[in-house]
C-alpha positions as a Markdown table, in Angstrom:
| # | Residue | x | y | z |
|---|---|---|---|---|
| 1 | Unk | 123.8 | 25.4 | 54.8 |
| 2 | Unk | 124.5 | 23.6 | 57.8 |
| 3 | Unk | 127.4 | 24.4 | 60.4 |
| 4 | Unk | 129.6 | 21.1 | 61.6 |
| 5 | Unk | 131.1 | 20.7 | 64.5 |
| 6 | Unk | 133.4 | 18.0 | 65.3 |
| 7 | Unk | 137.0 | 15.6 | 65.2 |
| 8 | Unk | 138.6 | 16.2 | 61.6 |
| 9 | Unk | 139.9 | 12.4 | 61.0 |
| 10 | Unk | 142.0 | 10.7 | 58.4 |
| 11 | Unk | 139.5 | 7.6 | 58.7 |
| 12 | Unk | 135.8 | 7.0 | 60.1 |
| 13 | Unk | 135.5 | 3.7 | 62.3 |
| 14 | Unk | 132.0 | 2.5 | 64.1 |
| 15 | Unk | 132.5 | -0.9 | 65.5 |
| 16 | Unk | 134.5 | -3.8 | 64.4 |
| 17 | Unk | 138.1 | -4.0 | 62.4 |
| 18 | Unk | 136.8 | -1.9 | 60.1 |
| 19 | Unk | 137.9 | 1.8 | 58.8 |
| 20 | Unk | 136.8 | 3.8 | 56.0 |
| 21 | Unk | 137.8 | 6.7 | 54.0 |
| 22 | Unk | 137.1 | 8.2 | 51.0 |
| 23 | Unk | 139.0 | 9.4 | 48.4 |
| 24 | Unk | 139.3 | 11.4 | 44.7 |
| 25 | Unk | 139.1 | 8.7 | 42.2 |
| 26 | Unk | 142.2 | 10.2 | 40.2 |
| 27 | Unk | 142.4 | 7.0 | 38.4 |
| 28 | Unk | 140.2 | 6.2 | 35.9 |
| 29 | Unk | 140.4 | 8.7 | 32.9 |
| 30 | Unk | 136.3 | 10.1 | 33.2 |
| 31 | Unk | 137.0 | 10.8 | 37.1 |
| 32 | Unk | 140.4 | 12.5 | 37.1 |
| 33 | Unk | 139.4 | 14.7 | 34.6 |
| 34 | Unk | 136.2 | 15.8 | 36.4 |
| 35 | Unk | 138.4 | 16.1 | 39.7 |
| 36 | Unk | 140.0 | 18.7 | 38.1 |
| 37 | Unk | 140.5 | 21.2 | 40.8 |
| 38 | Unk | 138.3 | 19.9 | 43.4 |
| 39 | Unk | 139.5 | 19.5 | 47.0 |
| 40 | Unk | 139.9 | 16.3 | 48.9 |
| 41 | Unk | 137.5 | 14.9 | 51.1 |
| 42 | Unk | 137.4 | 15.5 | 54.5 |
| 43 | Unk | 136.5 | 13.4 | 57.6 |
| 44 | Unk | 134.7 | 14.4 | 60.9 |
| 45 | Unk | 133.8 | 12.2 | 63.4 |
| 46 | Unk | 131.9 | 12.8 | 67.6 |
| 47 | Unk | 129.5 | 16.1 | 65.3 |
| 48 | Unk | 128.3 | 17.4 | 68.2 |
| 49 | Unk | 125.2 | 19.5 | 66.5 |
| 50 | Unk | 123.3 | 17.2 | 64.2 |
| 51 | Unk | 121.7 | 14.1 | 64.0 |
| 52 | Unk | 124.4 | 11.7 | 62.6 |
| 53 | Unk | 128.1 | 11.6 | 64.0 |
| 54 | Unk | 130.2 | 10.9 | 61.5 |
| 55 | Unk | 130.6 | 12.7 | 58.0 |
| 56 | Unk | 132.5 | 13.1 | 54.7 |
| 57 | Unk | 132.2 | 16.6 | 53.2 |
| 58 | Unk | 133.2 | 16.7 | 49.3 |
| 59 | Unk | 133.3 | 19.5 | 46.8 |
| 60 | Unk | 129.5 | 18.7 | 44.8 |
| 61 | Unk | 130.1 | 16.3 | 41.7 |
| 62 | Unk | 133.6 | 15.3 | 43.0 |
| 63 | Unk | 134.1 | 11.4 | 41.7 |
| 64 | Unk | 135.5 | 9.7 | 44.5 |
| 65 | Unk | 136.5 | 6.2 | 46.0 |
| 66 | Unk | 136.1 | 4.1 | 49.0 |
| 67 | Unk | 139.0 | 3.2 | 51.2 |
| 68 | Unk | 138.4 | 0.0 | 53.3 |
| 69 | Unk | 140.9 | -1.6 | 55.4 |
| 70 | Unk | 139.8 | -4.3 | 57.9 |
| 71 | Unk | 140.9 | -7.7 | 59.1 |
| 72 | Unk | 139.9 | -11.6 | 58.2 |
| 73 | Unk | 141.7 | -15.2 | 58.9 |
| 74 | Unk | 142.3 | -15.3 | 55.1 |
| 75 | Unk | 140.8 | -11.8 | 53.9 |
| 76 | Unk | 137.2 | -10.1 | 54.2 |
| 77 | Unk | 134.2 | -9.1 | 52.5 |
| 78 | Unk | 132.7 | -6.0 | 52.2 |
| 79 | Unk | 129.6 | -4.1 | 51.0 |
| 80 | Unk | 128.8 | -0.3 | 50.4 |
| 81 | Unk | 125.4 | 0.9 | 51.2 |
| 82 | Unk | 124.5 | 4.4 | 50.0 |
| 83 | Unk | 121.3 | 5.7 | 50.5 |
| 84 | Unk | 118.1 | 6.2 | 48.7 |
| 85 | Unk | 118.1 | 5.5 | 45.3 |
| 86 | Unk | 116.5 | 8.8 | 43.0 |
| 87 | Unk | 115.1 | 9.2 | 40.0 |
| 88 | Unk | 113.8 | 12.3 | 38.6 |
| 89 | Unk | 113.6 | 13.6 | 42.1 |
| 90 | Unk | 112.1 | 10.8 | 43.6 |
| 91 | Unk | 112.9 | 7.6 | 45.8 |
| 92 | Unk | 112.5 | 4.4 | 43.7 |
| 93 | Unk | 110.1 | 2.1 | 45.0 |
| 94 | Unk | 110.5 | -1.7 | 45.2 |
| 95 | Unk | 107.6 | -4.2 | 46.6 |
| 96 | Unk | 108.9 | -5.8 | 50.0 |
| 97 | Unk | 105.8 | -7.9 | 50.3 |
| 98 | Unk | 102.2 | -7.6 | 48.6 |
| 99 | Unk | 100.6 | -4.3 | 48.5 |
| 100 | Unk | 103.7 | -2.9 | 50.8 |
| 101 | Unk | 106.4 | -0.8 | 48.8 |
| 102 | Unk | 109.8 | 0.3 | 50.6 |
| 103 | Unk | 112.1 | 3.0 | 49.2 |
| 104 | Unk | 114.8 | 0.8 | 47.5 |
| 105 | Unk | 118.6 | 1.5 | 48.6 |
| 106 | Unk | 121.7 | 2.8 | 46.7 |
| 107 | Unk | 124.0 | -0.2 | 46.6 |
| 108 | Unk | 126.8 | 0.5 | 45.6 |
| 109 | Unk | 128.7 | -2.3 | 46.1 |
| 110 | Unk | 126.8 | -5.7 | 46.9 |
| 111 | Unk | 129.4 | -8.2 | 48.0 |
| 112 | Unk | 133.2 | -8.0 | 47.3 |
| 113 | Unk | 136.1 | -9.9 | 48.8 |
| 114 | Unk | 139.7 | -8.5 | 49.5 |
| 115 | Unk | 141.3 | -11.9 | 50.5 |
| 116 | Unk | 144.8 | -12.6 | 52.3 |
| 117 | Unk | 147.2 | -15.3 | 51.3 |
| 118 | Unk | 149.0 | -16.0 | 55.4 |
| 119 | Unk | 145.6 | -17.3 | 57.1 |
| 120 | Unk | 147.5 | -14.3 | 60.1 |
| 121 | Unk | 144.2 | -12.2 | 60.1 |
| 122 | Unk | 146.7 | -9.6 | 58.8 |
| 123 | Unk | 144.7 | -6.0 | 58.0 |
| 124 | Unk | 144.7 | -5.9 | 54.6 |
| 125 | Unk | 143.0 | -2.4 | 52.3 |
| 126 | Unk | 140.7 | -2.3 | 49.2 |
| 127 | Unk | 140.0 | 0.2 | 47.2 |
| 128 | Unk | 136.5 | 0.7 | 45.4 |
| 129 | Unk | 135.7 | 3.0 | 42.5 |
| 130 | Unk | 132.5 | 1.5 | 40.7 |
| 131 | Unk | 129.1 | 0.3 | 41.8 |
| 132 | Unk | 129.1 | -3.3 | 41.4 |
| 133 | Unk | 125.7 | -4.2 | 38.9 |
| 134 | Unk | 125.3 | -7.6 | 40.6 |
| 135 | Unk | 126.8 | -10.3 | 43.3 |
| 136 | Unk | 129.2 | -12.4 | 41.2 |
| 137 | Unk | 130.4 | -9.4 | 39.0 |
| 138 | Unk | 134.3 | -9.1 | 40.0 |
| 139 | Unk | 134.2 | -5.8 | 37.5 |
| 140 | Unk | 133.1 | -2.1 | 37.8 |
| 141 | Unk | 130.6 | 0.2 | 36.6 |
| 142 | Unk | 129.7 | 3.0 | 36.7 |
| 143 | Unk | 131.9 | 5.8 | 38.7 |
| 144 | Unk | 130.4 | 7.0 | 41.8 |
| 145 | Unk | 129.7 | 10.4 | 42.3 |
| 146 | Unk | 128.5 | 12.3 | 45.7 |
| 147 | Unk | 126.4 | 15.6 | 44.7 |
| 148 | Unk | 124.2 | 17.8 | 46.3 |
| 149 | Unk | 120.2 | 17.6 | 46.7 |
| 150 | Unk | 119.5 | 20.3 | 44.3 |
| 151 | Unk | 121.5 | 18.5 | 41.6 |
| 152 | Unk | 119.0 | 15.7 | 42.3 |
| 153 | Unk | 116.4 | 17.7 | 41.8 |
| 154 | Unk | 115.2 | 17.8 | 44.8 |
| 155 | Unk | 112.7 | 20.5 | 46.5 |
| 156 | Unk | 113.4 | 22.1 | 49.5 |
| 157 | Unk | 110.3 | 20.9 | 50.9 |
| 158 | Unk | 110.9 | 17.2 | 50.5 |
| 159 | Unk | 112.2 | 16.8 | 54.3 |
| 160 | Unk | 112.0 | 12.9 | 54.5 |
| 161 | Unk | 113.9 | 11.5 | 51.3 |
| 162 | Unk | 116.8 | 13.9 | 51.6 |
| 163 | Unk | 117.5 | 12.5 | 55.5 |
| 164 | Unk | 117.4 | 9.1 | 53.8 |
| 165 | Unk | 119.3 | 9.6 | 51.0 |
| 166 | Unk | 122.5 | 11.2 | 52.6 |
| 167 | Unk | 123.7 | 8.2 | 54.8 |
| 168 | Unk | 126.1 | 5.8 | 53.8 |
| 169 | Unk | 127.2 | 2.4 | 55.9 |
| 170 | Unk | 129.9 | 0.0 | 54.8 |
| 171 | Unk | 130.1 | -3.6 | 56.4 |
| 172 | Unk | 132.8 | -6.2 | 56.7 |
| 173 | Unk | 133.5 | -9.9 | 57.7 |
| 174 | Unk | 135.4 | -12.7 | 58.1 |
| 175 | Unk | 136.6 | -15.2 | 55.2 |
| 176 | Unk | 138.2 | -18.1 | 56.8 |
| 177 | Unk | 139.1 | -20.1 | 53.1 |
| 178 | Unk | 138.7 | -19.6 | 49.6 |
| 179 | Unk | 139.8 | -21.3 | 46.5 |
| 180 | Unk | 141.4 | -18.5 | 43.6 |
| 181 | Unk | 141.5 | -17.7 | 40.0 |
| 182 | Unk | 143.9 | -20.4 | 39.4 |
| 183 | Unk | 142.7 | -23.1 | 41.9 |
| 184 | Unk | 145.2 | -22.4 | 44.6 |
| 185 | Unk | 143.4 | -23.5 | 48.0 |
| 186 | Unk | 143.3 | -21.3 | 50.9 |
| 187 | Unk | 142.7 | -21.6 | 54.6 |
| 188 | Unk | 139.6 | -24.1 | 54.7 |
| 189 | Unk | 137.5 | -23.3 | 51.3 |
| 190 | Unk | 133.6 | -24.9 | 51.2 |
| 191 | Unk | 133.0 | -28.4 | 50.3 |
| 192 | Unk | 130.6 | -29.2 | 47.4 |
| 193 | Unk | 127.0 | -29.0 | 48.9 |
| 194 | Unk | 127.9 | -27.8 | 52.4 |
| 195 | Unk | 126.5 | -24.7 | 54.1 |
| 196 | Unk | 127.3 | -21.9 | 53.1 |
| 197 | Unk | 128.0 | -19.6 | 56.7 |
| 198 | Unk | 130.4 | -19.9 | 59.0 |
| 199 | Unk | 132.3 | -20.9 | 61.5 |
| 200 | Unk | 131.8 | -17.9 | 63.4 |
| 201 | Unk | 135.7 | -16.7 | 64.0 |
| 202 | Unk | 137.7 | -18.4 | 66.2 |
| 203 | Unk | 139.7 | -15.9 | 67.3 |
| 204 | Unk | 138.5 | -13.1 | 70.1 |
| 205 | Unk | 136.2 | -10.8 | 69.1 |
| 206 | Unk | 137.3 | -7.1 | 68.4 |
| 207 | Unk | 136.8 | -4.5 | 70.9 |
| 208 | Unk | 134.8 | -1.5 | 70.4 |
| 209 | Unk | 137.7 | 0.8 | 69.0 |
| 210 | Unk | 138.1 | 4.7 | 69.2 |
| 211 | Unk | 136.1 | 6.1 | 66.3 |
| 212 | Unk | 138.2 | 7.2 | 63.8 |
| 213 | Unk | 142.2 | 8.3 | 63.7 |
| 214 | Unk | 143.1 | 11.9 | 64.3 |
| 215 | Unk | 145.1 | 13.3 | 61.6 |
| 216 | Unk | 149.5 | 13.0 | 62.0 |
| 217 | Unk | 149.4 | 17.3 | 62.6 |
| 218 | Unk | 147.4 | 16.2 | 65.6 |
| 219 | Unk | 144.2 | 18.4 | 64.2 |
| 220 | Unk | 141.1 | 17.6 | 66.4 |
| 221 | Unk | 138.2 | 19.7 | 66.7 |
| 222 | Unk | 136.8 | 21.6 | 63.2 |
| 223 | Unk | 134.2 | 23.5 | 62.3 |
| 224 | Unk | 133.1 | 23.6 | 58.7 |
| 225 | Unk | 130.0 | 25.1 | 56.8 |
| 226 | Unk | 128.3 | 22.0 | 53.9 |
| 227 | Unk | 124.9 | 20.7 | 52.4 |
| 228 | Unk | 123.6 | 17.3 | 52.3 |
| 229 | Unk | 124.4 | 15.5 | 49.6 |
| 230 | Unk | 124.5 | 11.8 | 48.3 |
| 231 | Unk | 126.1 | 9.1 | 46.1 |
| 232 | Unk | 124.8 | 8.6 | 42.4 |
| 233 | Unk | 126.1 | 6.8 | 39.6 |
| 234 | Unk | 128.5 | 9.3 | 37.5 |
| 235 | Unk | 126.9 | 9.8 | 33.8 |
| 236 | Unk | 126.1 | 6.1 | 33.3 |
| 237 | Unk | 126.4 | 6.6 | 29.5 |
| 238 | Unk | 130.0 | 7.2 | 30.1 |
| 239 | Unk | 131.7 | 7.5 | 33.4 |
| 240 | Unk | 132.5 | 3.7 | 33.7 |
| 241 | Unk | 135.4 | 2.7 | 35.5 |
| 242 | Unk | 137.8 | -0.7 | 34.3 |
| 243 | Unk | 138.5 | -1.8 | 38.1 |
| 244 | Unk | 138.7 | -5.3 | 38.3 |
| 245 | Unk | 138.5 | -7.2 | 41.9 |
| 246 | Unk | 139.3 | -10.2 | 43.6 |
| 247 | Unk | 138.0 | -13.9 | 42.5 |
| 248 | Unk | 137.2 | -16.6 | 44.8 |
| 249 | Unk | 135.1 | -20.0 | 44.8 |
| 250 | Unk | 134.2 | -21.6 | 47.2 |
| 251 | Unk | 134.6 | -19.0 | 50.1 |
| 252 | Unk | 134.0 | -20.0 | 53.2 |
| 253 | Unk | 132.9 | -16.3 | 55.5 |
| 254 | Unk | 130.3 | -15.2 | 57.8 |
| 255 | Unk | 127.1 | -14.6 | 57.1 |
| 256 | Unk | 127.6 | -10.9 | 55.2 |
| 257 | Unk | 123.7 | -10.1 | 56.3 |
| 258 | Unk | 125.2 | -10.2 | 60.2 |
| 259 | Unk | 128.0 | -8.2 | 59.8 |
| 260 | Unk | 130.0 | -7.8 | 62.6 |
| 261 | Unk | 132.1 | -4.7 | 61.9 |
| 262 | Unk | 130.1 | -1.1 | 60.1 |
| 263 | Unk | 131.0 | 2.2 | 59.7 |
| 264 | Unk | 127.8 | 4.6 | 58.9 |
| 265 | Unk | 128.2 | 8.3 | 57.9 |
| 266 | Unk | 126.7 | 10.9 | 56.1 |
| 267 | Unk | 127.4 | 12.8 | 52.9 |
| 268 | Unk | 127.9 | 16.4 | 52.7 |
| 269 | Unk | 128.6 | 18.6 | 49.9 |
| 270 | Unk | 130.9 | 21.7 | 50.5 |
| 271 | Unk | 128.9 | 24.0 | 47.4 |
């Protein structure tokens, strides 16, 4: 078990308008009742004493969901990277390009939107409680549950997968028009046949930001005792959640594969 050192925070920030915390899904029926009793996640950011600096520690098997507040002319996209997806103890493998295999990532969200109505690049917050199963689905899945590697079934001689499994990066960007549900215009949506990307933002660019927020009771440095851990989907056969998220057409955004604000952390299980 591992000793951290660093800034308890109420939210982890890299670069960019972009903050991230996680929470206990106490929502959805499945997730409260496995909640039951298990702390809330904690936040530490600058660890001084191991290779990643930032970190969310969770009780093991807690089901949990990501807080994401950011910025966009008209709203943002986001996505949720976790990290290596397992099987049976093992990283699945997909083919990048022939006869080369790469360990294939735990997505757990792929591309959703959390738009704004004033075109003010007002901060607006999302919430996200289920791995989205593909690009247009505007519906959860499965819960998502953070456990430990022995739960995975992993050996404490695998060194390599459990470094790769334990981080996590979420990614925002700008939406500068979109057309809704009911095909109310917004800001400047995309014409039929035009490219997809851009304009790159108008406005000025955000500056690098403090990471993180210390807590109100003015809490700063912790030290605190966890194992690594990961995200996984909770009991596919039956921890789904019924979260529905925004619609849009037509959405006019920067290119989501150069997104300008991230937050990366890692996992950590408390037991």
């Amino acid at each position: 078990m591992a000793v951290i050192k660093g800034e308890k925070v109420d939210a982890l920030h890299t670069f960019g308008d972009l903050y991230v915390s996680v929470e206990l899904n106490m929502t959805d029926p499945d997730a409260k009742k496995a909640n039951s009793g298990k702390k809330p996640p904690q936040h530490y950011r600058n660890i001084s004493n191991q290779g990643f600096k930032n970190a969310i520690i969770v009780d093991n098997q807690s089901v949990i969901q990501f807080k994401i507040r950011s910025r966009g002319l008209w709203g943002f996209g986001y996505r949720i990277d976790g990290g290596v997806l397992v099987q049976n103890g093992r990283a699945v493998m997909k083919e990048v390009r022939k006869d080369e295999l790469k360990m294939q990532r735990d997505t757990i969200a792929k591309r959703r939107y959390c738009f704004g109505k004033d075109g003010k690049n007002s901060e607006l917050t999302d919430v996200d409680r289920g791995y989205q199963a593909a690009v247009t689905d505007t519906k959860a899945t499965s819960l998502i549950m953070v456990q430990n590697f022995r739960t995975f079934g992993i050996t404490p001689t695998q060194t390599v997968l459990p470094a790769a499994m334990m981080y996590c990066t979420v990614a925002s960007w700008n939406v500068y028009g979109y057309i809704d549900d009911i095909d109310q215009d917004y800001g400047m949506p995309l014409n039929v046949g035009e490219a997809i990307y851009g304009p790159r933002s108008p406005m000025r660019q955000p500056e690098l930001l403090v990471q993180g927020e210390p807590l109100a009771d003015g809490t700063r440095l912790a030290e605190v005792q966890a194992l690594g851990g990961a995200p996984t989907r909770f009991f596919p056969d039956q921890g789904t959640s019924g979260q529905q998220f925004a619609q849009g057409i037509q959405i006019r955004e920067d290119d989501p594969d150069r997104a300008p604000s991230y937050v990366s952390f890692a996992f950590l299980v408390s037991s």
